[in-house]
C-alpha positions in Angstrom: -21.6 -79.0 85.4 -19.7 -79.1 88.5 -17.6 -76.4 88.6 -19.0 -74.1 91.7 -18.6 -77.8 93.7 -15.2 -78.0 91.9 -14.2 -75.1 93.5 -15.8 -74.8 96.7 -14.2 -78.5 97.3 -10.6 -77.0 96.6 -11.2 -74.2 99.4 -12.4 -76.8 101.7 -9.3 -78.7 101.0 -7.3 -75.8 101.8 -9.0 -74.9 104.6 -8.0 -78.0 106.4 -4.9 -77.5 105.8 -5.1 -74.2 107.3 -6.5 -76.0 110.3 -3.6 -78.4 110.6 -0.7 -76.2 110.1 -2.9 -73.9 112.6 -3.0 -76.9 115.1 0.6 -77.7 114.7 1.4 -73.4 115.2 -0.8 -73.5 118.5 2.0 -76.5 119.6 5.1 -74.8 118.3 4.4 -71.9 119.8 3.0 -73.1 123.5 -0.4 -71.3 122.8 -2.9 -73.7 123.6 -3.3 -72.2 126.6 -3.8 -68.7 125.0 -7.6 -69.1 125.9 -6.9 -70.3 129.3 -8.9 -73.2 130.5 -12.3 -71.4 128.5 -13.8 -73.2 125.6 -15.4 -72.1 123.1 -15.4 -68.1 124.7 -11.6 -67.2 125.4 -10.7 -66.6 128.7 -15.0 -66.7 129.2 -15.0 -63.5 127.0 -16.7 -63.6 123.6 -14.6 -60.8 122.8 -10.8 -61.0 125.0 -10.3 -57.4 126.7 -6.6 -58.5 127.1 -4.5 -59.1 124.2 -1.4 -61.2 123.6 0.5 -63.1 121.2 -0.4 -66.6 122.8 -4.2 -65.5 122.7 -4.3 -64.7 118.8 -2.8 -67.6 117.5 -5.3 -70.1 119.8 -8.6 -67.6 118.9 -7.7 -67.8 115.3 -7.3 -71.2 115.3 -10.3 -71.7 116.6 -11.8 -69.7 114.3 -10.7 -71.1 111.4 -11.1 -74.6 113.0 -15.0 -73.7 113.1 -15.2 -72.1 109.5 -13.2 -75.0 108.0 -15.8 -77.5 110.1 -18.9 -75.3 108.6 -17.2 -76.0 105.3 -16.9 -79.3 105.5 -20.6 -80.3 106.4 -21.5 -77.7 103.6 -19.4 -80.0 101.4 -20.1 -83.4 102.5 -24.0 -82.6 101.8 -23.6 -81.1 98.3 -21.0 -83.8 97.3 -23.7 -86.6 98.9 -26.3 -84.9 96.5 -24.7 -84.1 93.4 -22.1 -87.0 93.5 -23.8 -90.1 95.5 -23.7 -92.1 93.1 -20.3 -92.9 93.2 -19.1 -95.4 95.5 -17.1 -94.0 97.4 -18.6 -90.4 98.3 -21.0 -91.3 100.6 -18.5 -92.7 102.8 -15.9 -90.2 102.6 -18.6 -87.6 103.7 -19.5 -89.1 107.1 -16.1 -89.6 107.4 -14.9 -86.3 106.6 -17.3 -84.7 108.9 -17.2 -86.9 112.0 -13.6 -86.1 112.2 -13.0 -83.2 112.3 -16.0 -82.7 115.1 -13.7 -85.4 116.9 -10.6 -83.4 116.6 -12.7 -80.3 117.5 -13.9 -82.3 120.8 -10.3 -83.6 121.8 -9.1 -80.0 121.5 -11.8 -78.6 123.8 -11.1 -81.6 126.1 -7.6 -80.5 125.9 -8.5 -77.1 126.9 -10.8 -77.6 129.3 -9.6 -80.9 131.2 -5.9 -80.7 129.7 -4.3 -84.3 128.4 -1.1 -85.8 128.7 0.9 -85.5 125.5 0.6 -89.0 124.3 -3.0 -88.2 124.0 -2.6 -85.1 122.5 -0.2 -87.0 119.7 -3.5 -87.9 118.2 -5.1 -84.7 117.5 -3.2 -84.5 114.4 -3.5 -88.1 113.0 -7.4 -87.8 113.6 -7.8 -84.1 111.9 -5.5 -85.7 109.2 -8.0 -88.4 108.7 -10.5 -85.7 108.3 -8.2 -83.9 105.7 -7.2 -86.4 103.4 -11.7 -87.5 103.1 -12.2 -84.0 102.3 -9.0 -84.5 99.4 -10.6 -87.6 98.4 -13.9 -85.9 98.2 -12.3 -83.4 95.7 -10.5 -86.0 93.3 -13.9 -87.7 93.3 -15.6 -84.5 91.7 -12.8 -84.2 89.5 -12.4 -87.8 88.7 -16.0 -87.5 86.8 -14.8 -85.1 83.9 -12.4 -88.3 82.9 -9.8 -86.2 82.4 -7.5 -89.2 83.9 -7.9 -92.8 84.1 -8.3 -93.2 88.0 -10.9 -96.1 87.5 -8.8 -98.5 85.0 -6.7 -99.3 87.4 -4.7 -102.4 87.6 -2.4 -103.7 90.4 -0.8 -107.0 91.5 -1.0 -108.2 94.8 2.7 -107.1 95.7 1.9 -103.6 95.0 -1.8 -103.4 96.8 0.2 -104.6 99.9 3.0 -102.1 99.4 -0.1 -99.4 99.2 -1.8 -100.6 102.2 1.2 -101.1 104.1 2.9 -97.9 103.6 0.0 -96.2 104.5 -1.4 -97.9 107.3 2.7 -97.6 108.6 2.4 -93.6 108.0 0.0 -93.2 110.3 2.7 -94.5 112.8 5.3 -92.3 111.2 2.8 -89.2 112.0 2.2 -90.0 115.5 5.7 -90.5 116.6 6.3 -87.2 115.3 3.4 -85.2 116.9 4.7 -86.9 120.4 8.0 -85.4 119.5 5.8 -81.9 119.6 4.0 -82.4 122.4 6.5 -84.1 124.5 8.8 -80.8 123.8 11.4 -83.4 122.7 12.5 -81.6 119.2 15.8 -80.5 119.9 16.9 -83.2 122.4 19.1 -84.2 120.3 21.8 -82.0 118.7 23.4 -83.6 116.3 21.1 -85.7 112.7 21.2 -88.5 112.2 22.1 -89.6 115.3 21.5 -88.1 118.7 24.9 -87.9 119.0 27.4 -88.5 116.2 30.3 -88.0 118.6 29.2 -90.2 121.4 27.5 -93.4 119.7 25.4 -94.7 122.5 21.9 -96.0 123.4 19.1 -93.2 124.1 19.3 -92.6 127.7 16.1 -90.8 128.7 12.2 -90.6 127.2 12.6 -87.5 125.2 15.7 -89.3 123.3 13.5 -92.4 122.6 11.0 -90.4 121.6 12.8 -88.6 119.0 15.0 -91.1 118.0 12.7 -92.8 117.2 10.8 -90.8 115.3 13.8 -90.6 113.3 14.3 -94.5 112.8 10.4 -94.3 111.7 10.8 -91.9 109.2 13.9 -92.8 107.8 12.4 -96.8 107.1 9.0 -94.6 105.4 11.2 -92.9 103.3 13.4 -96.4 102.1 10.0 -98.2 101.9 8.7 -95.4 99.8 11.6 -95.5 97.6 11.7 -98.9 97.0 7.6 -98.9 96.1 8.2 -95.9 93.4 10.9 -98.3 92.3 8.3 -101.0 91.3 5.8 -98.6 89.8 9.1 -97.4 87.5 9.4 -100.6 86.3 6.7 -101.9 86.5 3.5 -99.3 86.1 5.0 -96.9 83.7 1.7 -96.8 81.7 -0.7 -96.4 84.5 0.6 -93.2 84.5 -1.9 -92.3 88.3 0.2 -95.4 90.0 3.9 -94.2 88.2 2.9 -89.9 89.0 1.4 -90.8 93.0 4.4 -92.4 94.2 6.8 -90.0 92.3 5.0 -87.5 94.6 5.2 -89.6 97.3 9.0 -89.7 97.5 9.2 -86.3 96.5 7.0 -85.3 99.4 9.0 -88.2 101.9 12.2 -86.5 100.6 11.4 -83.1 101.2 10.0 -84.2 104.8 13.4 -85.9 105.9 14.7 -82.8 104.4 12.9 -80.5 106.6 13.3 -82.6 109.4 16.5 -82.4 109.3 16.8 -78.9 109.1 14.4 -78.0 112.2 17.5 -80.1 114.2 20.3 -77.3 112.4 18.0 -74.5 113.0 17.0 -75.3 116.3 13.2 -74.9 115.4 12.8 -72.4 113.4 9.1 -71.7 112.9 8.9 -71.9 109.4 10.5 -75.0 109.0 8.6 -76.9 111.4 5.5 -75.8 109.9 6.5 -76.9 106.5 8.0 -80.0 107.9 4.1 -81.1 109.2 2.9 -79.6 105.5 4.6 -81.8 104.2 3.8 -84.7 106.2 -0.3 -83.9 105.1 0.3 -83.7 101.8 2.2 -86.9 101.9 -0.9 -88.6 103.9 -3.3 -87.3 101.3 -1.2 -89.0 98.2 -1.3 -92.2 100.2 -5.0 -91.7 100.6 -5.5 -91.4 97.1 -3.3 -94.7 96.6 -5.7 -96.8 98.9 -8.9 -95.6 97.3 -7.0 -96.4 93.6 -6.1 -100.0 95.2 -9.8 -100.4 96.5 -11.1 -100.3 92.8 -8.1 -102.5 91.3 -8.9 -105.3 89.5 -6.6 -108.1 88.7 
């Protein structure tokens, strides 16, 4: 019955994350500036005359920025219609939507006006927040062939706080490490764990608080994740949605610290810091799921 929405709600999905790995590219690469101060035209051309590396990546992020928001109102409407009725959908919709037009209006702001980089930090928490509706939105379609159990759910008090907590905390986790982006403060520090693992010391300067502690925030997500899988081992087992989301979960936190550490080795390669904020989305999205799982909980 729903299988064109089925699919066209994947794309969607995917599309955002196009348009978040395509965000964190522009800032890896220094192109936000690839348009110059011109927004939406490039450099006040609808089609550039002049070429260059910096000037693809922004355009066709851009691009796929507005595609991904065209799918996303597509979405929201057809999901409103065919799936209103359940609770949720509705919300997630607007929500989805109205997001990603914010993140689309910071970046033009950006462009335009420019932004210091603790404001630019939230560009990718709010286009997450836009992401992981549009995920939501797609579970919700598949959720009605009951092909799993996601509204039998039952949780204690301890592990609805664990939920909310981790995710709310996340958030934090996610914004520390876009100001390590913007800020230009990746490879401050030279040495993982520590900024130095020679010369045990204080950070000295902004760019070393920064990323330290970015690295104290993610390394307390990945123990508080570990302990939460913990209690759904031994505890939800045959909620087998609780037990499988936070296996992900720490999979997903793993693989992050992983990555992270590796960008430090490196020293940035591309690839790595991309999959690093992958990653990092897909991580958000689980949590999502988790909070909408805990909203329908009954004791």
């Amino acid at each position: 019955m729903y299988r064109l929405l089925k699919w066209f709600a994947v794309l969607t999905s995917i599309a955002m994350l196009f348009i978040l790995l395509g965000g964190a590219l522009v800032t890896k690469t220094g192109s936000g500036m690839g348009c110059g101060r011109s927004w939406p035209l490039c450099n006040g051309e609808f089609i550039p005359s002049e070429i260059n590396l910096e000037l693809i990546i922004e355009l066709s992020h851009r691009l796929v920025s507005g595609a991904g928001g065209i799918m996303v109102l597509v979405l929201s409407i057809w999901t409103w219609k065919s799936i209103g009725h359940i609770r949720e959908t509705k919300f997630l919709s607007i929500l989805s939507f109205c997001f990603l037009l914010l993140q689309a209006l910071i970046g033009a702001a950006a462009v335009i006006w420019g932004q210091n980089s603790f404001v630019l930090a939230l560009h990718f928490g709010i286009s997450l927040i836009s992401f992981a509706s549009v995920f939501l939105l797609t579970l919700l379609i598949f959720e009605v062939d009951k092909k799993f159990e996601a509204d039998k759910i039952r949780l204690d008090s301890r592990m609805k706080k664990h939920i909310f907590g981790v995710s709310i905390y996340s958030y934090i986790v996610i914004y520390t490490g876009a100001l390590v982006r913007h800020t230009k403060a990746s490879l401050v520090c030279l040495d993982w764990p520590l900024c130095s693992n020679t010369n045990i010391s204080w950070p000295t300067t902004l760019y070393e608080w920064v990323q330290m502690g970015h690295r104290t925030a993610a390394g307390l997500i990945f123990l508080w994740i570990a302990y939460s899988f913990y209690l759904a081992y031994k505890n939800y087992r045959n909620q087998k949605v609780i037990y499988w989301g936070w296996l992900i979960a720490l999979i997903l936190v793993s693989l992050q610290v992983i990555t992270g550490m590796l960008i430090i080795f490196t020293l940035l390669n591309l690839y790595i810091a991309l999959a690093h904020a992958f990653f990092i989305s897909c991580l958000f999205g689980v949590l999502s799921y988790l909070i909408l799982l805990a909203s329908r909980s009954k004791k």
